[in-house]
C-alpha positions as CSV (number, residue, x, y, z in Angstrom):
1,X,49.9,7.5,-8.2
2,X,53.7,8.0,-9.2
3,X,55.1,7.5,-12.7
4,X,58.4,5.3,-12.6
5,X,60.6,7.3,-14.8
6,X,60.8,5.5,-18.7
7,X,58.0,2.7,-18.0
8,X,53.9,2.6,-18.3
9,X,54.2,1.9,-14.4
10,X,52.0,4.2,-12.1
11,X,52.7,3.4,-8.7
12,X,51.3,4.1,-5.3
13,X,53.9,6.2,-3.3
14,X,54.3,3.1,-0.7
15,X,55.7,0.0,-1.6
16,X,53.9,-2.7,0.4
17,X,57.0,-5.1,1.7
18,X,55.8,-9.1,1.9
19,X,59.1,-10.1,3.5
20,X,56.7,-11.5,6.5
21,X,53.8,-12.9,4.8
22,X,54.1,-17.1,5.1
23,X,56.5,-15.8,8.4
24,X,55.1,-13.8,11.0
25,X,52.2,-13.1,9.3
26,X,50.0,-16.2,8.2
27,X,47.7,-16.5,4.9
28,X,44.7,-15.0,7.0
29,X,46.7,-11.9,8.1
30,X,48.3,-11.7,4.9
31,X,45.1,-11.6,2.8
32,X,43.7,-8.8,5.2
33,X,47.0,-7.0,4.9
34,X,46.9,-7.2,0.7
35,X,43.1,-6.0,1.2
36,X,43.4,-3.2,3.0
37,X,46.2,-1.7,1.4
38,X,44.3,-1.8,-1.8
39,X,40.6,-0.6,-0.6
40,X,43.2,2.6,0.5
41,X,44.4,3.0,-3.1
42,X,47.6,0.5,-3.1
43,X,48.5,-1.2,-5.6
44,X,52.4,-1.8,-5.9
45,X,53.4,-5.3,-4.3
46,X,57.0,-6.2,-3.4
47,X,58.3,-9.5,-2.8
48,X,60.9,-12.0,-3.6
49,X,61.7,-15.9,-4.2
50,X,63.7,-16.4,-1.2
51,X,60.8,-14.9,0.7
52,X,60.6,-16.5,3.7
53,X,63.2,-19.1,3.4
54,X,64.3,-18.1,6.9
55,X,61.1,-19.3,8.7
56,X,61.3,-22.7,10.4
57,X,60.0,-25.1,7.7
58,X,59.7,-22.9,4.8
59,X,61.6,-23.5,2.3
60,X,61.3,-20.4,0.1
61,X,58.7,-19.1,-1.9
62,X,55.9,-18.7,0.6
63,X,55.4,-15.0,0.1
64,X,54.8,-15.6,-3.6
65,X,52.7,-18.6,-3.2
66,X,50.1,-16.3,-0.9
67,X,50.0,-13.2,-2.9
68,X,49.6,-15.8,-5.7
69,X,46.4,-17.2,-4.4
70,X,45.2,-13.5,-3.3
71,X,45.3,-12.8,-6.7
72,X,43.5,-15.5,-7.9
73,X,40.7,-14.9,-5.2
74,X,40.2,-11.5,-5.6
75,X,41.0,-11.5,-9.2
76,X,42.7,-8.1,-9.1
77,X,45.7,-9.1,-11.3
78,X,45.5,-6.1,-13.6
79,X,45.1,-3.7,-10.5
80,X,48.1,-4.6,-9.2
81,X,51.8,-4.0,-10.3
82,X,53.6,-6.8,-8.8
83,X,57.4,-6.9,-8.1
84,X,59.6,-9.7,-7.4
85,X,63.3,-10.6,-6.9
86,X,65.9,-13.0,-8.0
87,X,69.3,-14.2,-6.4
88,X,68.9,-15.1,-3.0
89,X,67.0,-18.5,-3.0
90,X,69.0,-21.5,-2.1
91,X,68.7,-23.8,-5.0
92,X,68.5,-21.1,-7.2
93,X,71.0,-18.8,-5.7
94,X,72.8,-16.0,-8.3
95,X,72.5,-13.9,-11.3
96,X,73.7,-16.0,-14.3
97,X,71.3,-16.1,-17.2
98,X,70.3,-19.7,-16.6
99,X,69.7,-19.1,-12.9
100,X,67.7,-16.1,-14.0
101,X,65.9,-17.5,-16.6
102,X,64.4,-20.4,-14.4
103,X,63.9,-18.3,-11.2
104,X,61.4,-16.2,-13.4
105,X,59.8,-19.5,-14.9
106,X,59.3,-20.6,-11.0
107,X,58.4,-17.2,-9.5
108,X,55.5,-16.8,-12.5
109,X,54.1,-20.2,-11.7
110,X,53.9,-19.2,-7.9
111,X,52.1,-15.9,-8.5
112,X,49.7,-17.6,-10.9
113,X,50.7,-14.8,-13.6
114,X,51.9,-14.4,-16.9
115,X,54.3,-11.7,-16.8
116,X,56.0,-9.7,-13.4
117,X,55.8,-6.2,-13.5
118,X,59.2,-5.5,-11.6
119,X,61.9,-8.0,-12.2
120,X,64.5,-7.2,-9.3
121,X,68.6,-8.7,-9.4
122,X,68.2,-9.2,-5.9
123,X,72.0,-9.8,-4.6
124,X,74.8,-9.6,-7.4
125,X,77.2,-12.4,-8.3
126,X,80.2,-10.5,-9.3
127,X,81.8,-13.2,-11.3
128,X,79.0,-12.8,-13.7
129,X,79.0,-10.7,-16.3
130,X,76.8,-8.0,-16.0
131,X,76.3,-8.5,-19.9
132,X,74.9,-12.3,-19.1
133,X,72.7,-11.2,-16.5
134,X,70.9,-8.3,-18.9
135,X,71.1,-10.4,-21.4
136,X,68.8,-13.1,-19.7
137,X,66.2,-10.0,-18.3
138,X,66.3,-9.1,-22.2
139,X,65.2,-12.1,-23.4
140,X,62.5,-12.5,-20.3
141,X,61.3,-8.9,-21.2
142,X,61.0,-10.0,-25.1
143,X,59.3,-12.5,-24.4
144,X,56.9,-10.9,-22.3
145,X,57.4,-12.7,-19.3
146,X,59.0,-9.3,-17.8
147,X,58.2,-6.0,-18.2
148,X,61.0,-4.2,-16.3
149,X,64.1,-4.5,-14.3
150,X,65.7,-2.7,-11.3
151,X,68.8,-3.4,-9.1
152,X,68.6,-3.9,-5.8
153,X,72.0,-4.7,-3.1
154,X,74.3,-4.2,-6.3
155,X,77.2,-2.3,-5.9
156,X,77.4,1.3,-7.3
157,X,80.0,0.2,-9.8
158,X,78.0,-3.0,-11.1
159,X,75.2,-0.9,-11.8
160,X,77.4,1.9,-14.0
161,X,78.5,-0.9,-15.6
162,X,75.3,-2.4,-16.1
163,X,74.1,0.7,-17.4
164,X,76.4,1.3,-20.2
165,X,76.5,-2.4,-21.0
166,X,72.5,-1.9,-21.5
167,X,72.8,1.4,-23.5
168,X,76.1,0.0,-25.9
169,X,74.4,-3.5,-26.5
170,X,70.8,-2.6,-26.5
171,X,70.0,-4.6,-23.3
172,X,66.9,-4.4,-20.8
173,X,68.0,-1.4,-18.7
174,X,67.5,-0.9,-15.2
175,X,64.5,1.3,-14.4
176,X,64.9,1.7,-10.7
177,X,67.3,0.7,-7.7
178,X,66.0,-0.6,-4.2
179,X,68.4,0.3,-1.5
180,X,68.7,0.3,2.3
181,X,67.9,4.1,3.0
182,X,66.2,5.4,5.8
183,X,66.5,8.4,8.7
184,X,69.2,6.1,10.0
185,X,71.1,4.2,7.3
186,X,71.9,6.8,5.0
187,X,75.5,7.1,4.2
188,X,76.0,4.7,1.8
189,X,73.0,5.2,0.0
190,X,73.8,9.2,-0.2
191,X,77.4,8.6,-1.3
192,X,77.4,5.9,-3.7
193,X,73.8,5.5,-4.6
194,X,71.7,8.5,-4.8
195,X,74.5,10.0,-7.4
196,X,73.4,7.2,-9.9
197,X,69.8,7.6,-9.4
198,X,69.8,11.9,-9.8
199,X,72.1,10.9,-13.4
200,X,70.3,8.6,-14.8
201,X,66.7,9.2,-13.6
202,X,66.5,6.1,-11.7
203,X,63.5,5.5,-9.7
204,X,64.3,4.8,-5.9
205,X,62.4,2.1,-3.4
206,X,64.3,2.0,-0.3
207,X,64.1,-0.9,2.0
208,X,64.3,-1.1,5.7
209,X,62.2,2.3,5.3
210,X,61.4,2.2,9.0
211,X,65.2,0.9,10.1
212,X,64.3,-2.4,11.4
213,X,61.4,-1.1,13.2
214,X,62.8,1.4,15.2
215,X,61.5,5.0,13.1
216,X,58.1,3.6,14.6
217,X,59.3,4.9,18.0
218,X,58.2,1.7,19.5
219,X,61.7,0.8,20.3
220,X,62.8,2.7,22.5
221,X,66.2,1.4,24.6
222,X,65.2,-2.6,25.0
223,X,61.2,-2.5,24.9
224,X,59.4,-3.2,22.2
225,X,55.4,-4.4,21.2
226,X,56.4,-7.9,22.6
227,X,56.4,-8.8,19.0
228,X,59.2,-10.3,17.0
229,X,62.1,-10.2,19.4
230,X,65.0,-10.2,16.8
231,X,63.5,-7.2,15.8
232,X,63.3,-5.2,18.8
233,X,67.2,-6.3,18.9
234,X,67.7,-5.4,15.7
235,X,65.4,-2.0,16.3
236,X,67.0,-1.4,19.8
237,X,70.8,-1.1,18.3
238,X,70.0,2.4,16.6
239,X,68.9,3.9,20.1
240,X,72.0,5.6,20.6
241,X,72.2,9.7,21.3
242,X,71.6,10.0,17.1
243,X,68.5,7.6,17.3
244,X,67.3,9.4,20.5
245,X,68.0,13.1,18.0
246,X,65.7,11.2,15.4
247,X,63.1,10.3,17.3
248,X,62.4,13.6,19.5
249,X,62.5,15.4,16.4
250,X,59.5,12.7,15.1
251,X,58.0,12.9,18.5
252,X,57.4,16.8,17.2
253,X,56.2,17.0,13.9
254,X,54.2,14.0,14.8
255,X,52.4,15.5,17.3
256,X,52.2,18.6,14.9
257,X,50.4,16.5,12.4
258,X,48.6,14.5,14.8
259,X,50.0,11.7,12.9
260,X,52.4,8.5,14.0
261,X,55.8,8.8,14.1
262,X,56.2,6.0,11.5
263,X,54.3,8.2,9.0
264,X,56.6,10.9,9.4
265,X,59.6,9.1,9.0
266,X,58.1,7.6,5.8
267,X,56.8,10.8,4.3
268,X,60.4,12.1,5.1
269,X,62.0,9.4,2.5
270,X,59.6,9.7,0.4
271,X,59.9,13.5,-0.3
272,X,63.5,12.7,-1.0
273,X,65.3,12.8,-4.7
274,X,64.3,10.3,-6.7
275,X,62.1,8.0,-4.3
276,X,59.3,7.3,-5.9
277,X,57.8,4.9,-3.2
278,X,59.8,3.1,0.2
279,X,59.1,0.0,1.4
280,X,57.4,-1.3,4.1
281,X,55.5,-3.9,5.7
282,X,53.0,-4.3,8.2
283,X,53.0,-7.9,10.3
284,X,49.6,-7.1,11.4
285,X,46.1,-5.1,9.6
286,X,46.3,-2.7,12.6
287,X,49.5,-1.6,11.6
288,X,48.9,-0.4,7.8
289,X,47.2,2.6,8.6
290,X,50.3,4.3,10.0
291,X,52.2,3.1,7.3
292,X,49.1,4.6,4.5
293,X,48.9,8.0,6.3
294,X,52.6,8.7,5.2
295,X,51.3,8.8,1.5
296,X,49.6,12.0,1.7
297,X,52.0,13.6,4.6
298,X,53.5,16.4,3.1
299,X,56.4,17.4,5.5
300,X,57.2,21.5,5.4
301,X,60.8,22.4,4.0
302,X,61.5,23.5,7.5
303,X,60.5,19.9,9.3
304,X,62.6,18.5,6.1
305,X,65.7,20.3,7.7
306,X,65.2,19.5,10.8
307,X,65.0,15.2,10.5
308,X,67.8,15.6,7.8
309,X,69.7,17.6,10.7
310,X,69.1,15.3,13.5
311,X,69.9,12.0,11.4
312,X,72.9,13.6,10.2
């Protein structure tokens, strides 16, 4: 387990994303997923309110609503630290304290808990002021309905300010910041982001850990699993000459390890500063083990160099 720098939270170094669950991945697969991952030690849950609002018919909420009802069932609430999000649904769409405020009332009653570990500001609403929006997680952590809060796809600058707002007013401070960084994405993260985190000892859980799909080395030019097809597109557009780089280099120290390639890539992000634990989900059971073996990876300083090289 991993500390999250200024909290009681002990974590498992791998965030299990439920972005599909209530998607691509029904209740039954869901539940499997949820079970595995914590008969392997696992026990750091990330998900959102707007979670899957993008699935034909849903309208929000699903992921919630199932790891909701796998609590209840296995009745493994205080195993699990559970993290959830705010922002992006529809009807309750933004960071203003009354938005806040009843997102958290709705996202409790989904989970079937009384309090969420992880409160996340999902997407920012710039005309707010960051002093509304902390002063809405303050009150939700006072009253124990909270118990910390991160950023996640806030600007660099709305977090500074967020910061110092938090430390002059004596406002919830965020704990931790989930951003897109992976092999692949890792410019803005490195530039705007990663100078924040190593300042103020900011716990880091990046999303899109595996780029879309593509550090898995399934994706290779146009094929893919014949899974989702939007993400085989989506995978697909990093196989240009860096991608290839990436991926021969994974092909290596895979084989080296007699390990996946997705393993490697995720042991690779998590040995970076300041990640405590990426993100990512599996759509299927068969695909968690790959995704567990990167916990206790431990890449060499040399095979460090080398993917930071080739990705560069």
């Amino acid at each position: 387990m991993a500390n999250i720098p200024g909290t009681e939270l002990d974590v498992y170094p791998l965030n299990l994303g439920t972005n599909i669950f209530g998607y691509t991945a029904d209740k039954a697969a869901s539940f499997e997923i949820m079970d595995r991952y914590a008969e392997a030690g696992g026990n750091f849950i990330d998900t959102a309110d707007s979670y899957s609002v993008w699935a034909p018919g849903n309208v929000g909420g699903e992921s919630e609503t199932i790891i909701g009802q796998w609590l209840s069932q296995r009745g493994n609430r205080d195993d699990i630290v559970i993290a959830t999000k705010v922002g992006a649904l529809p009807e309750l769409k933004g960071l203003s304290a009354k938005t806040v405020k009843a997102a958290a009332e709705a996202s409790l009653n989904r989970l079937g808990t009384d309090r969420i570990d992880l409160y996340w500001a999902h997407f920012d609403q710039p005309e707010i002021p960051v002093e509304e929006t902390l002063g809405a997680f303050t009150d939700l952590v006072r009253e124990g309905k909270v118990r910390y809060v991160g950023a996640s796809n806030l600007s660099g600058e709305r977090i500074t300010q967020s910061l110092a707002a938090s430390d002059r007013d004596g406002l919830a401070r965020y704990v931790a910041l989930q951003p897109k960084y992976n092999l692949m994405d890792r410019k803005d993260y490195e530039s705007e982001y990663a100078p924040i985190a190593a300042k103020e000892n900011l716990a880091v859980f990046p999303y899109y850990g595996l780029a879309r799909g593509f550090l898995t080395g399934k994706y290779r030019g146009r094929e893919g699993d014949g899974g989702d097809s939007h993400r085989a597109s989506s995978a697909s557009a990093y196989y240009d000459e860096r991608g290839q780089r990436v991926l021969a280099v994974l092909d290596d120290i895979s084989a080296a390890h007699d390990v996946p390639v997705a393993s490697v890539a995720l042991a690779w992000l998590r040995q970076q500063p300041n990640v405590v634990a990426p993100i990512a989900s599996a759509r299927k059971p068969e695909q968690l083990p790959a995704l567990i073996q990167s916990v206790t990876l431990e890449l060499s300083p040399d095979e460090l160099a080398k993917l930071t090289e080739a990705s560069s």
